[in-house]
N, C-alpha and C positions, 0 to 999 in steps of 0.2 A: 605477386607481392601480396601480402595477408595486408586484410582490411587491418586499418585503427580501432583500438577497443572503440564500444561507443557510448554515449551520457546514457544515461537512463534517468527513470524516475522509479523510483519504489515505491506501490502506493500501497496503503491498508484497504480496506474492503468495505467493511461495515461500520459507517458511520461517516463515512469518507467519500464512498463512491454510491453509498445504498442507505437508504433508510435504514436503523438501528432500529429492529426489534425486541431484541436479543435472542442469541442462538439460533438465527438466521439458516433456517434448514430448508422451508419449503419453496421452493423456485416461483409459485403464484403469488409471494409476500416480497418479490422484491420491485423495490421502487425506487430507479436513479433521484438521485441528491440535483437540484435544479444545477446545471452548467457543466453538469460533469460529461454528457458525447460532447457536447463542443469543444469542453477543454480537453479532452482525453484524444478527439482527433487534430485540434490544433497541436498538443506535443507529440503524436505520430506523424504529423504531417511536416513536424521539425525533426524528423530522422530519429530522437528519441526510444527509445525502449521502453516500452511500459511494462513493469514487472510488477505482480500482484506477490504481497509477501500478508499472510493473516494469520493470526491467531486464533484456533478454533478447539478452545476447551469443550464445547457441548459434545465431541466427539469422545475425550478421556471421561467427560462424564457420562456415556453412554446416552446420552440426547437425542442425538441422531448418529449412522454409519456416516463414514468418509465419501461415502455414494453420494451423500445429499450436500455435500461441499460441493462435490462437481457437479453436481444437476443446479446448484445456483449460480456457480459461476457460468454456467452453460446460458441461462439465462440471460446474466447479467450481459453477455455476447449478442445476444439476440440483441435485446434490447438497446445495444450499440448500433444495429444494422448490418445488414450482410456488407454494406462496403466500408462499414465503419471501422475505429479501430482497434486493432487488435491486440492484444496482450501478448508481450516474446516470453512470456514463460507465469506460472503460478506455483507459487509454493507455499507451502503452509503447516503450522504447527498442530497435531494436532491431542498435547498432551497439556497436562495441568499440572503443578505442581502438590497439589491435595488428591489428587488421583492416579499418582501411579511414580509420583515423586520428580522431582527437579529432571531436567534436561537442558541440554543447549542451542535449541531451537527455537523455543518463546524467545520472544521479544521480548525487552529488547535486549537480549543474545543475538548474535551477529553470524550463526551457523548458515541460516537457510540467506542473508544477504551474502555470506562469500562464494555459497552454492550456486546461486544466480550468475555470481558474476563469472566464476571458471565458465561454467556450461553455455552462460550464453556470451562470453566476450567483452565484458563490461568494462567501462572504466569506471568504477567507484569513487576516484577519489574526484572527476568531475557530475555525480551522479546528486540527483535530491531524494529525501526522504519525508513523505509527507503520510501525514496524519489526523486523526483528531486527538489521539492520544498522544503522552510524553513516550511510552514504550514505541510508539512507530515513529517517531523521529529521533531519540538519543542511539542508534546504531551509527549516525552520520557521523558522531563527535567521535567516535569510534574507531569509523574506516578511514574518515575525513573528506565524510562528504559534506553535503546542505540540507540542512532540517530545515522542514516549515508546515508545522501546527496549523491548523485550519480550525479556527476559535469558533466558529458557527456552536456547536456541540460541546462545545472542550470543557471538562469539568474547571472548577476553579482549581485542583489541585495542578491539573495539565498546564496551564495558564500560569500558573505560578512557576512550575519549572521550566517551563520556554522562556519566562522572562529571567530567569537565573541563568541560563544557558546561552543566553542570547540568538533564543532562535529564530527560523523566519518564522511571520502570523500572515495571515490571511482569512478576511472573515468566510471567505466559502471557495469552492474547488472554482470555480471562474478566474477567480482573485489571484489564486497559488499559480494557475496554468499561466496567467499573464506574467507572473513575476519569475515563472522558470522562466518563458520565453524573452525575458530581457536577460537573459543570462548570459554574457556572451560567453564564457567559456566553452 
């Protein structure tokens, strides 16, 4: 009998899970966001899917290669611990629309979230989509999952459309991980 899809969570990267430096290329500049192994192994440890979904223009801008994406996300692994938790999949955008023209993969385009979900078995429409951005959570209202912004960071414009959209807030990734995990769905 084939497993039930399963919840996930789709999270952004930078700004979210890491310090925003901008264009987050070299793996010695990266610095977890205070709460995020705890919260990141409590929703692995609720059977959850943690899917990394990011946006990484510094690559169409020729900032850094796509090599240095995955040497930070390698990192950001370490830095979870060898038994810590693990990410079911990474995907990521890495064009701009001033460098090489529109696509359907930026966020929030919904391309590399349906990608996710075939490949790894997802249920979307019980899934969350968090952020610090309005582009990393409006895919939800989309698939018909659950946004929730994470206000720590969030510019005033983000803030403004989470509260037009009625999305979840949470002031930092501790906050968000507790409020997935009352989820019953």
């Amino acid at each position: 009998m084939a497993e039930p899809p399963r919840r996930a969570v789709f999270l952004d990267r930078d700004g979210t899970l890491v310090e925003d430096p901008g264009y987050l290329h070299d793996p010695a500049a990266v610095r977890l966001l205070p709460g995020v192994a705890r919260g990141l192994a409590d929703l692995d440890a609720a059977g959850l899917a943690l899917v990394l979904v990011s946006n990484q223009s510094g690559i169409a801008r020729g900032l850094f290669p796509a090599e240095a994406f995955a040497a930070v996300n390698r990192r950001l692994e370490e830095l979870l611990g060898a038994g810590g938790p693990r990410f079911a999949g990474i995907f990521h955008c890495p064009h701009h629309p001033d460098f090489g023209g529109p696509c359907d993969c930026r966020k929030p385009a919904v391309r590399l979230f349906r990608q996710a979900t075939a490949d790894l078995g997802l249920d979307v429409a019980r899934s969350w989509f968090v952020g610090d951005r309005a582009s990393d959570v409006e895919p939800a209202a989309v698939l018909g999952g659950r946004g929730l912004l994470i206000t720590g960071s969030a510019r005033a414009t983000d803030l403004e459309a989470a509260r037009k959209a009625r999305t979840h807030t949470a002031p930092d990734f501790s906050a968000a991980a507790a409020l997935i995990l009352r989820d019953p769905a």
